[in-house]
C-alpha positions in Angstrom: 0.0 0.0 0.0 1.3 3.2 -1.1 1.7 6.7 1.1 -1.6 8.0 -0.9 -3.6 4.7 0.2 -2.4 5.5 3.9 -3.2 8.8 3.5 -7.0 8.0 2.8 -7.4 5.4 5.3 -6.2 7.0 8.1 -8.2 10.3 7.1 -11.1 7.8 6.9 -11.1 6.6 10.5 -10.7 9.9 11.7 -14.1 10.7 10.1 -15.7 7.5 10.9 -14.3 8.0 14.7 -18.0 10.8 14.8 -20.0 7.3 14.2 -18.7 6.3 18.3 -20.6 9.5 19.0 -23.9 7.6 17.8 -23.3 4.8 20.3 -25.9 6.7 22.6 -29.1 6.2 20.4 -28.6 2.6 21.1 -29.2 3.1 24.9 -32.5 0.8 25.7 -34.2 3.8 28.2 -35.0 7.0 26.4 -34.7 10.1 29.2 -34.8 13.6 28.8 -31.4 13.7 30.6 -29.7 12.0 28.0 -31.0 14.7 25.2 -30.0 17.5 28.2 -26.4 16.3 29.1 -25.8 15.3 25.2 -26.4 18.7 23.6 -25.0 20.6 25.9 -21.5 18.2 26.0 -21.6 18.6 22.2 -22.0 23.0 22.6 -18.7 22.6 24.8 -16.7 20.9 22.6 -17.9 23.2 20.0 -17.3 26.5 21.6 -14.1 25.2 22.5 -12.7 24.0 19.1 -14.1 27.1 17.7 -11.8 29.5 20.0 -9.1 27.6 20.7 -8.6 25.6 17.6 -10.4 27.2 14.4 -9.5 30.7 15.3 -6.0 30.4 16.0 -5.4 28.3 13.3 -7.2 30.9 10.7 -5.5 33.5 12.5 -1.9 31.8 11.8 -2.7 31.0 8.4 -3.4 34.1 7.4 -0.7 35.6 9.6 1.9 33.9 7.0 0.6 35.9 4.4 -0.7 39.0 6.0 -0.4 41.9 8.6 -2.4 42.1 12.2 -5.2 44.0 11.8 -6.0 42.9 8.0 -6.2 39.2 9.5 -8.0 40.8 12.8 -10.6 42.0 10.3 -10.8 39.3 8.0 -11.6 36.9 10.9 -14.2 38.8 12.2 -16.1 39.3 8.9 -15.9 35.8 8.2 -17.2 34.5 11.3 -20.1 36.8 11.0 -20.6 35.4 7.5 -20.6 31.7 9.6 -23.5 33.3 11.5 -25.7 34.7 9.0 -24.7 31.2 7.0 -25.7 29.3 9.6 -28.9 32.0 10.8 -30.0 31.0 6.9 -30.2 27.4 7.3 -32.3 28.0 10.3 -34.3 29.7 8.9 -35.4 27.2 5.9 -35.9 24.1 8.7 -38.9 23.1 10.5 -39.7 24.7 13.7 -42.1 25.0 16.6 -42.7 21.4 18.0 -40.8 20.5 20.2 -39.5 16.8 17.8 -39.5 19.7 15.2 -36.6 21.8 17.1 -34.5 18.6 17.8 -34.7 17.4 14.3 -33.4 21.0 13.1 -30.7 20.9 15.8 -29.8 17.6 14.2 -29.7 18.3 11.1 -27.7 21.9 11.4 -25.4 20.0 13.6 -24.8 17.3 10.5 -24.4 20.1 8.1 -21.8 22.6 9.8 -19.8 19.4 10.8 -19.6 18.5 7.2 -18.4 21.8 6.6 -16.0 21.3 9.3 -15.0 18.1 8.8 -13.8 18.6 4.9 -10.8 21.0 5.6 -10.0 18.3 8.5 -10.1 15.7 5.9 -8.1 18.2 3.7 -5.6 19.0 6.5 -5.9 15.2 7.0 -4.8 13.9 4.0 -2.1 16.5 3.5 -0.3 16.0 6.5 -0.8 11.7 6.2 0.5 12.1 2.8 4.0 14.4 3.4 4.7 12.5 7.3 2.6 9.3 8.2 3.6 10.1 11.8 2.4 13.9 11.8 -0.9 12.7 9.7 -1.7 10.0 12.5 -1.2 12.2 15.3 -3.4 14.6 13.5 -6.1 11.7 12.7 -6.1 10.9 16.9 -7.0 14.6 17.8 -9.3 15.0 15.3 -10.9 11.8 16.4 -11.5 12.5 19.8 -13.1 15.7 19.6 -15.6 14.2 16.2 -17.0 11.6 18.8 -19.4 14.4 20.5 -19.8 15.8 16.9 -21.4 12.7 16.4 -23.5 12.9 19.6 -24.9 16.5 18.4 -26.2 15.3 15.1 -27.4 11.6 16.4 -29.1 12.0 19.7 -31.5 15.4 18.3 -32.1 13.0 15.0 -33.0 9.9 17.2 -35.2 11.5 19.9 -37.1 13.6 17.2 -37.5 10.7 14.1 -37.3 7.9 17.0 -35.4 5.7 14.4 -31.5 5.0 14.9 -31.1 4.0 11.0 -31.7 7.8 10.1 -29.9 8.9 13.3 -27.0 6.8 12.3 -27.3 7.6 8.6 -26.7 11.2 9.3 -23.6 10.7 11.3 -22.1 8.2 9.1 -22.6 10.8 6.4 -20.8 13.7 8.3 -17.8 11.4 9.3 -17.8 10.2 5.8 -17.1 14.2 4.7 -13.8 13.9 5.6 -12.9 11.5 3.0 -14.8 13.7 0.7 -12.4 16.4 1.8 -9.1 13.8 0.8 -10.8 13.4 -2.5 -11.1 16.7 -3.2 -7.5 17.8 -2.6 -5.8 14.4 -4.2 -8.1 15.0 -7.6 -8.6 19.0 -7.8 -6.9 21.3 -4.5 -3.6 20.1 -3.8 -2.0 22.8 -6.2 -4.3 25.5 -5.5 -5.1 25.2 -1.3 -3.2 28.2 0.1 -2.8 29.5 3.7 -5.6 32.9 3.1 -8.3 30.6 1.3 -8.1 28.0 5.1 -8.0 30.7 7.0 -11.3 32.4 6.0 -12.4 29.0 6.0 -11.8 28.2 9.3 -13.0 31.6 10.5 -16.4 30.9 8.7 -16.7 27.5 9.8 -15.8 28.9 13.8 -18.8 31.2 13.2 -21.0 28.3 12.2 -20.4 26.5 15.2 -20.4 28.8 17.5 -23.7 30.2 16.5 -25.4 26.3 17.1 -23.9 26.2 20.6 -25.3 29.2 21.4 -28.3 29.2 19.4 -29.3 25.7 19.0 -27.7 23.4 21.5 -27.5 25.0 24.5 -31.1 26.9 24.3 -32.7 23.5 23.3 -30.5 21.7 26.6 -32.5 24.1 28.8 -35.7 23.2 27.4 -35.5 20.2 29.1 -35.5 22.1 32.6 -32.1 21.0 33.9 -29.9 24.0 34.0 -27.9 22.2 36.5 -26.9 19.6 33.7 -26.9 21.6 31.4 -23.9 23.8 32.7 -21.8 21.4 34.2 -22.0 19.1 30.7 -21.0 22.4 28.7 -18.2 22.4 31.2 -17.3 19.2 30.9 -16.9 19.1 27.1 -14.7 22.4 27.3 -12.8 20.3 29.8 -12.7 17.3 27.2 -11.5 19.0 24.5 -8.9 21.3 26.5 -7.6 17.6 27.6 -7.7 16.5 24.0 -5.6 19.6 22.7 -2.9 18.7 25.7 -2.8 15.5 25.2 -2.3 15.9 21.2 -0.7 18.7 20.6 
């Protein structure tokens, strides 16, 4: 097997790693607590990647090719085009019932994590395909923190559609992205990806995910009159992933 081959399996499993988030919906006892503590895990881990990964990665990217403020200002537009991106898809979803907010919380979820999860597969592949070593370190850290990806996309999708195929479906699909993001590069991007076209993507994708956290996730959490949980989850996913970015970095 070739360095290419290697390069697309191990960028595979770091995708497929969201599919352990899914593990949940196969619980036997449906509880409000699990929807609660899930969603609001998942905002953590997403606040957190979004500030302390996205942003200082967009923000180093462009610093190779730009000055402070330009980049200052370039990040900030673009994570306020992530919101009004992101405020859009609302928008078109169904709303109102209760099964009807968790389903659009689920499906948001799937489709900002497929946005993220194709210039991981990018960064990925890249990396497996220059130094295995630095492209399999890479594929554990991204793996850990796509595991409560998975949980926002498949425990809202379960609990509203009550059927784990769909539930599972979804998440296998937004795991699968990364791939899609290897294919990409090794047929059409390797040539043309550049340091100022990541950056704004990360910046947009940060503004995407932090606007479902705090407009999704965490308001549909407290519906389910737990603050208590609610909190400490949020807290313990910005714990996970502060862990994750000691242990892998």
């Amino acid at each position: 097997m070739n360095q290419v081959m290697y390069a697309f399996l191990i960028t595979t499993l770091a995708g497929l790693s969201t599919v352990i988030g899914s593990l949940l919906i196969f619980t036997k006892r449906k509880t409000t607590n699990i929807i609660c503590c899930s969603l609001s895990f998942a905002a953590g881990v997403m606040v957190c990647v979004s500030l302390t990964d996205l942003l200082p990665e967009a923000t180093n990217l462009l610093m190779e090719k730009l000055y402070y403020i330009p980049v200052i200002l370039i990040c900030l537009i673009f994570i306020v085009v992530g919101i009004i991106l992101s405020m859009g898809i609302d928008k078109y979803l169904p709303d109102n019932k209760k099964d009807n907010q968790l389903y659009r919380v689920g499906i948001i979820s799937m489709l900002a994590i497929i946005l993220h999860n194709i210039p991981e597969g990018i960064a990925t592949f890249m990396a497996s395909n220059t130094n295995m070593k630095l492209g399999i370190s890479l594929a554990i850290a991204i793996a850990f923190h796509n595991i409560p990806e998975g949980i926002s996309i498949s425990i809202p999708i379960y609990y509203s559609t009550n059927s784990r195929l769909k539930a599972f479906g979804y998440t296998f699909l937004s795991g699968m992205s990364e791939l899609l993001g290897a294919i990409i590069t090794y047929l059409f991007l390797s040539k043309f990806i550049n340091p100022i076209f990541m950056g704004i993507l990360f910046s947009m994708i940060a503004g995407i995910m932090i606007h479902i956290s705090v407009y999704e996730l965490i308001p549909t959490s407290l519906n389910y009159k737990s603050k208590k949980l609610t909190v400490i989850f949020f807290i313990i996913g910005v714990i996970f992933m502060f862990i994750n970015h000691i242990l892998f970095k």
